[in-house]
VEXDREN-2710 file (C-alpha; in Angstrom, 1 decimal):
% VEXDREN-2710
k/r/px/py/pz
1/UNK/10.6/-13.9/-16.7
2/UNK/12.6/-16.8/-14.3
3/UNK/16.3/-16.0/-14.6
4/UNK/17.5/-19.3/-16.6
5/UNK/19.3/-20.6/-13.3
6/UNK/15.7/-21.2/-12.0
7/UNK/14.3/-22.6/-14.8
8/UNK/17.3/-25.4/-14.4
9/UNK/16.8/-26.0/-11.0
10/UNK/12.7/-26.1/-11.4
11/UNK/13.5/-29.0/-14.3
12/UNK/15.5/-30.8/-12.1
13/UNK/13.1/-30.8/-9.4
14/UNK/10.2/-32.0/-11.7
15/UNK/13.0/-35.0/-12.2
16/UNK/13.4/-35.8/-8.6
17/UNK/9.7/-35.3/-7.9
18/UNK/8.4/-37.7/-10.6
19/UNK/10.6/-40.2/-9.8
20/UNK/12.9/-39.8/-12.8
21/UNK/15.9/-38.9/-10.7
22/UNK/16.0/-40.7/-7.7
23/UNK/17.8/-40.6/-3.7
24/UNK/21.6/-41.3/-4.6
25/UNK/21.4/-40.6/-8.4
26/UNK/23.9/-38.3/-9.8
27/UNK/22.3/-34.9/-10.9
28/UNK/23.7/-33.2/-14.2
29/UNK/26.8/-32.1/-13.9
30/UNK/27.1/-28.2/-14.7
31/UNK/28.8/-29.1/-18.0
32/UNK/25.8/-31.0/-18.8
33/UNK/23.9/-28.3/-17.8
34/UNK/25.9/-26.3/-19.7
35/UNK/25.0/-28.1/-23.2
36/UNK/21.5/-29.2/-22.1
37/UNK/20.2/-26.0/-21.7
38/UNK/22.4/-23.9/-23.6
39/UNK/23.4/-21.7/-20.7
40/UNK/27.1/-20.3/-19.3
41/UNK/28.9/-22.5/-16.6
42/UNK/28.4/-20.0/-14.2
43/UNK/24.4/-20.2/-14.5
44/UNK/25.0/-23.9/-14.4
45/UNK/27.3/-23.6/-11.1
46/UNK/24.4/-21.1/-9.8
47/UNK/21.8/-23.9/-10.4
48/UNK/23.9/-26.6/-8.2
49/UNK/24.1/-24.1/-5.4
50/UNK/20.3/-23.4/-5.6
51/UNK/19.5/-27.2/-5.3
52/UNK/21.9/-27.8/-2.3
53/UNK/20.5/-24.8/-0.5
54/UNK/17.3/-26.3/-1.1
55/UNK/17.9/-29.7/0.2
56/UNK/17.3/-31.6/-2.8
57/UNK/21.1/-32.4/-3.9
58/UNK/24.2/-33.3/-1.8
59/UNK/27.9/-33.5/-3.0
60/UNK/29.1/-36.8/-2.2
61/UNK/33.1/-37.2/-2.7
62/UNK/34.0/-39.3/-5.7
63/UNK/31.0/-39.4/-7.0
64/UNK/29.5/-36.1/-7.6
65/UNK/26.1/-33.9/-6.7
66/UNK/23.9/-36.2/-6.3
67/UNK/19.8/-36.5/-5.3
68/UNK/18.9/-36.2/-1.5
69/UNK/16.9/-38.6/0.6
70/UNK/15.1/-41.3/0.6
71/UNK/12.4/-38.5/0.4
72/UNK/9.4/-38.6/3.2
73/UNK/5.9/-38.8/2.2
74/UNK/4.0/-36.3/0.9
75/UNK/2.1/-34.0/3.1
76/UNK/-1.4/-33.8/2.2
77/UNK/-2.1/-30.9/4.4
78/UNK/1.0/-28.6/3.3
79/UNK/-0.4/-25.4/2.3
80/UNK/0.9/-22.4/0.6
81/UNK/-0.9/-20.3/3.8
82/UNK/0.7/-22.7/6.8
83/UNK/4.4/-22.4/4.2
84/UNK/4.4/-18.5/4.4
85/UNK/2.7/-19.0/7.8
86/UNK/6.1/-21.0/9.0
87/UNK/8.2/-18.1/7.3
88/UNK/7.0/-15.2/8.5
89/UNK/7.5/-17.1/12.1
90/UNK/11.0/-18.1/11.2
91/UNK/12.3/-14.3/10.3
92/UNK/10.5/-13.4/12.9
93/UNK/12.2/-15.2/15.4
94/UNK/16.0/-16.0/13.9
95/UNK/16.0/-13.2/11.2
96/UNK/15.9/-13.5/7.3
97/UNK/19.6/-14.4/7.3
98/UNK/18.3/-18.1/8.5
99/UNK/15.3/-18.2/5.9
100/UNK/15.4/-20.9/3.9
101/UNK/13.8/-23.5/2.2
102/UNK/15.0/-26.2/4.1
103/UNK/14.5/-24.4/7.3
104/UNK/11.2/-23.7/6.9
105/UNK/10.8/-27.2/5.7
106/UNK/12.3/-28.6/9.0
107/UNK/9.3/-26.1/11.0
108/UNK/7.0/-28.1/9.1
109/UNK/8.5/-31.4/9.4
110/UNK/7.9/-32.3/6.0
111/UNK/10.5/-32.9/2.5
112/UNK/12.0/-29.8/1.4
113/UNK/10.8/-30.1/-2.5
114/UNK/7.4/-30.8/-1.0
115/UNK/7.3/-26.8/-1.0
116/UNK/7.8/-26.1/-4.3
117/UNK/4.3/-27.6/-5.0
118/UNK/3.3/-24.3/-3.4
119/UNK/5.7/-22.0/-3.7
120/UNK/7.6/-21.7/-6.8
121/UNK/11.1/-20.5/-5.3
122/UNK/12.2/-17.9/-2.1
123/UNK/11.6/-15.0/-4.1
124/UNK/8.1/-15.6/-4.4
125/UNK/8.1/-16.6/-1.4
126/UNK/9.3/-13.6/0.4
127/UNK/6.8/-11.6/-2.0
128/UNK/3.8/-13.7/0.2
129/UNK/5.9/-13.2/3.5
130/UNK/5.2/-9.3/2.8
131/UNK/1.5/-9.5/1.7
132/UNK/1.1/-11.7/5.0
133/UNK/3.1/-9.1/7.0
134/UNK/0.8/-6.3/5.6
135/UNK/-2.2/-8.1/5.7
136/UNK/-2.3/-7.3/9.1
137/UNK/-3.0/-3.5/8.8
138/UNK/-5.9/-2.5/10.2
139/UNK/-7.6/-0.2/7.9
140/UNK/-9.8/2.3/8.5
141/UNK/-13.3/2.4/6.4
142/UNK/-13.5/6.1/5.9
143/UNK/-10.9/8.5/7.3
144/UNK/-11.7/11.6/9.1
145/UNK/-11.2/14.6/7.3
146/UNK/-8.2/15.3/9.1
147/UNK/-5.3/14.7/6.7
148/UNK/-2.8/15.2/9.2
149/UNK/-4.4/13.1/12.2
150/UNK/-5.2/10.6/9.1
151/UNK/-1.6/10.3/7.8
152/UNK/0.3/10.2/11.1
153/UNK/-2.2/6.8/12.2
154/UNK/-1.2/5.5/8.6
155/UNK/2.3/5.7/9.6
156/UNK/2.2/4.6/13.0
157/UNK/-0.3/1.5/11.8
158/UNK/3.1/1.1/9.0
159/UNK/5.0/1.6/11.8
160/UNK/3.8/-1.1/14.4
161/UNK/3.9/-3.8/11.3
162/UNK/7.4/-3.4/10.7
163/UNK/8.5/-3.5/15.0
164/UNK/6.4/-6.9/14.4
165/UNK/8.2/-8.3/11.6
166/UNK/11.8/-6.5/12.0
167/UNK/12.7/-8.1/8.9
168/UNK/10.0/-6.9/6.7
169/UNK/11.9/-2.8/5.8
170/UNK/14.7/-4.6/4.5
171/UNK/12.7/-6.9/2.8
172/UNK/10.6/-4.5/0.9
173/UNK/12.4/-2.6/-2.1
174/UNK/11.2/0.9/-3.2
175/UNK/12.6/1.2/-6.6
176/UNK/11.9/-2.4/-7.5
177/UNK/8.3/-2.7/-5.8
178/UNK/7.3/-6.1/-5.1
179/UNK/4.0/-7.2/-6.6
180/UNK/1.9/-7.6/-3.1
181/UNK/-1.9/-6.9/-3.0
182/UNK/-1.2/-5.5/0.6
183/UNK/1.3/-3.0/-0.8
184/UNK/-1.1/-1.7/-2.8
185/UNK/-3.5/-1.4/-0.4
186/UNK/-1.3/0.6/1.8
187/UNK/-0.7/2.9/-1.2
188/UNK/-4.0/3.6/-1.8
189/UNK/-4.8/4.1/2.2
190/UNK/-1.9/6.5/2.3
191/UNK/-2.5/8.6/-0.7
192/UNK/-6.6/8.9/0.2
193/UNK/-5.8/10.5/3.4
194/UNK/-4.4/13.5/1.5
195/UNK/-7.1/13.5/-1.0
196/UNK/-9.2/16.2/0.9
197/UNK/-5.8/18.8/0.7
198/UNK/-6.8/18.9/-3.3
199/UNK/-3.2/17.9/-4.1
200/UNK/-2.9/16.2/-8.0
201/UNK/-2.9/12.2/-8.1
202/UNK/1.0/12.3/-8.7
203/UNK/1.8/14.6/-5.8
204/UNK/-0.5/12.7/-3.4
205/UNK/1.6/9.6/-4.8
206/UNK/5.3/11.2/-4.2
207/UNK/3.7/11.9/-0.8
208/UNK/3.0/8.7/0.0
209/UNK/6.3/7.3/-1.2
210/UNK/8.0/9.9/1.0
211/UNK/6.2/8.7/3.4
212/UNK/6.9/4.8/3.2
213/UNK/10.4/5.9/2.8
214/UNK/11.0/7.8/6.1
215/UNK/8.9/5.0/8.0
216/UNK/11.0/2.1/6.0
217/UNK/14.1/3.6/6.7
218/UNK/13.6/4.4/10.6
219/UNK/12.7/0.9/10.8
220/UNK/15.7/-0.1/8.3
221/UNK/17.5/-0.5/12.1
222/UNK/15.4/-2.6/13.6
223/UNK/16.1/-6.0/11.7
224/UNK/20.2/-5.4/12.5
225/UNK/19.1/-4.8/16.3
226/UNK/17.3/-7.7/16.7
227/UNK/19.9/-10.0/15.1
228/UNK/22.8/-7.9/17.5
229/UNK/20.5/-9.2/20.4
230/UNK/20.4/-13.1/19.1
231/UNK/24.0/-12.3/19.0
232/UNK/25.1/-10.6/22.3
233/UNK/22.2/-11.8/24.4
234/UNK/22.2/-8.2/25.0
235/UNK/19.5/-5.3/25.0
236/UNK/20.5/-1.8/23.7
237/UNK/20.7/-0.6/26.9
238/UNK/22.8/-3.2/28.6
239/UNK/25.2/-3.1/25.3
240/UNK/25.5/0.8/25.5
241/UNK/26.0/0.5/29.6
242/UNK/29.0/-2.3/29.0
243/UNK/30.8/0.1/26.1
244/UNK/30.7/3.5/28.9
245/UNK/34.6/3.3/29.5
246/UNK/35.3/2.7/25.9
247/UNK/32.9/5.4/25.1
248/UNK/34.7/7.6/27.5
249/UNK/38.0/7.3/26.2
250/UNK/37.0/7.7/22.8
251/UNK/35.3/10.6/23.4
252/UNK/38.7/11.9/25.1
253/UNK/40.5/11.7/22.0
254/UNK/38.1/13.1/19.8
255/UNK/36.4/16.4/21.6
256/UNK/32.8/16.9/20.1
257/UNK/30.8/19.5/22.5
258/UNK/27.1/18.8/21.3
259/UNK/27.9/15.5/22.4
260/UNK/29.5/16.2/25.8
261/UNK/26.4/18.6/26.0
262/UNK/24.2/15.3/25.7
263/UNK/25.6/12.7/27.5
264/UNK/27.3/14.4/30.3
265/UNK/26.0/18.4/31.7
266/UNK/22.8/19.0/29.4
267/UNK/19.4/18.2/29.9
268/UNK/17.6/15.3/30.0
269/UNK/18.1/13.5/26.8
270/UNK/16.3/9.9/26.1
271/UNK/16.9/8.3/22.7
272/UNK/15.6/5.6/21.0
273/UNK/13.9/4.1/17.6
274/UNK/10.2/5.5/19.1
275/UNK/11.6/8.6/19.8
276/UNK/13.2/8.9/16.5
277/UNK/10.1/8.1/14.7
278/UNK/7.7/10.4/16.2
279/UNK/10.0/13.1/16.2
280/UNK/10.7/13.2/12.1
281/UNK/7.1/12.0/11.9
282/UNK/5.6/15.4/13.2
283/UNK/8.8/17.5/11.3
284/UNK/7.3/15.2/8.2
285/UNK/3.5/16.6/8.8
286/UNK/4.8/19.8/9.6
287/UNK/6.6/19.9/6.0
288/UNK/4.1/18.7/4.5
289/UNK/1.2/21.1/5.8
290/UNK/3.6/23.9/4.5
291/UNK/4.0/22.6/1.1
292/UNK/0.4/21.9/0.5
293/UNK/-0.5/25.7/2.1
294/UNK/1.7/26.9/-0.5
295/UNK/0.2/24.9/-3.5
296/UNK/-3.6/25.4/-2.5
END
């Protein structure tokens, strides 16, 4: 069920769109709101934020929110694919922090409200921004007997999708699963590669969560690194190189021999997200093959 803000802010738009509310008019003020749809002023507040962010209301000084515009043509070949098309590109390239409504409008070059035909708000459309995302997975028609080959090119395929789409771990919520037909997919893909081990239906399931959740959370980093780069300029690499001298005098003050061991006399030692992965991807296989041994 919408929460009620939405249902405000979807009224108000049918308003603007049918003509009802026009460029310049004055909006309902959230004590309007407030009686109009019975609701508390802070829902009412919410509402006003949720149009401006939208682009369909401005506050004008003296006057009060009022309706955006004058409001460009209607776009006979908007789509709902080219909208989540757009936003995919956008968090690809600036990050979900700059997603919006009227960003993505701007993309297209078309009115802001002339997405909600489409779309019905940025939750749903971040739900289709995921299905795209893991529409992309390549899978297999059969597997190949091999759970443990099977599952590790499940998580690397997983793996690849999210270093596409940096934004797309944090965008995805394990406790409050988003309703994609992708997601599913994957779910099913994962939990039929251990099919062949014998395990139950609700263990092969808690495998496959386990396994979402190690990939997801490696790649958890990625979205923060690639905003750090739009930020610096800088790769991880060139950052880490520029911070040496204040990692050395750190690292003066606070003795920690593993480290020293490391960075400075041990052996060679490369680090990064791909290493990372790999490595608690076979520890995770490894686990695993001693669990089921046990259970079968």
């Amino acid at each position: 069920m919408d929460a009620p803000y939405r249902r405000i802010v979807a009224d108000i738009r049918d308003r603007i769109e049918a003509g009802v509310l026009r460029p310049g008019d004055r909006v309902p003020s959230a004590r309007v709101i407030t009686r109009e749809w019975g609701v508390a002023i802070a829902t009412a507040t919410k509402a006003h934020a949720a149009l401006r962010d939208e682009g369909l209301t401005v506050a004008r000084p003296g006057v009060g929110t009022v309706v955006a515009g004058p409001v460009p043509p209607r776009d006979t070949d908007l789509s709902r694919d080219r909208i989540v098309a757009a936003a995919i590109a956008l968090a690809d390239r600036d990050g979900m922090a700059e997603l919006s409504m009227r960003r993505i409008a701007a993309e297209l070059d078309v009115a802001t409200m002339s997405l909600y035909r489409h779309v019905p708000g940025r939750d749903e459309l971040i739900v289709a921004m995921i299905d795209g995302a893991l529409g992309e997975l390549r899978v297999p028609a059969r597997h190949t007997g091999d759970w443990r080959a099977d599952l590790a090119s499940c998580a690397r395929a997983v793996w690849q999708i999210f270093q596409r789409h940096p934004w797309l771990a944090l965008s995805m919520s394990l406790t409050r699963p988003q309703p994609a037909a992708n997601a599913l997919r994957l779910g099913e893909w994962i939990m039929s590669t251990v099919k062949p081990t014998g395990l139950a239906v609700t263990d092969r399931f808690m495998v496959q969560v386990l396994l979402f959740s190690f990939v997801r959370g490696v790649a958890s980093a990625l979205e923060p690194e690639a905003q750090a780069m739009r930020d610096t300029g800088l790769t991880d690499d060139e950052w880490m190189e520029q911070q040496g001298a204040a990692f050395e005098r750190f690292a003066a003050r606070h003795p920690a021999p593993h480290y020293e061991q490391l960075f400075r006399g041990g052996p060679d030692f490369e680090f990064d997200l791909d290493i990372l992965f790999e490595f608690g991807l076979a520890r995770f296989i490894d686990g695993l093959g001693v669990w089921i041994s046990s259970r079968t």
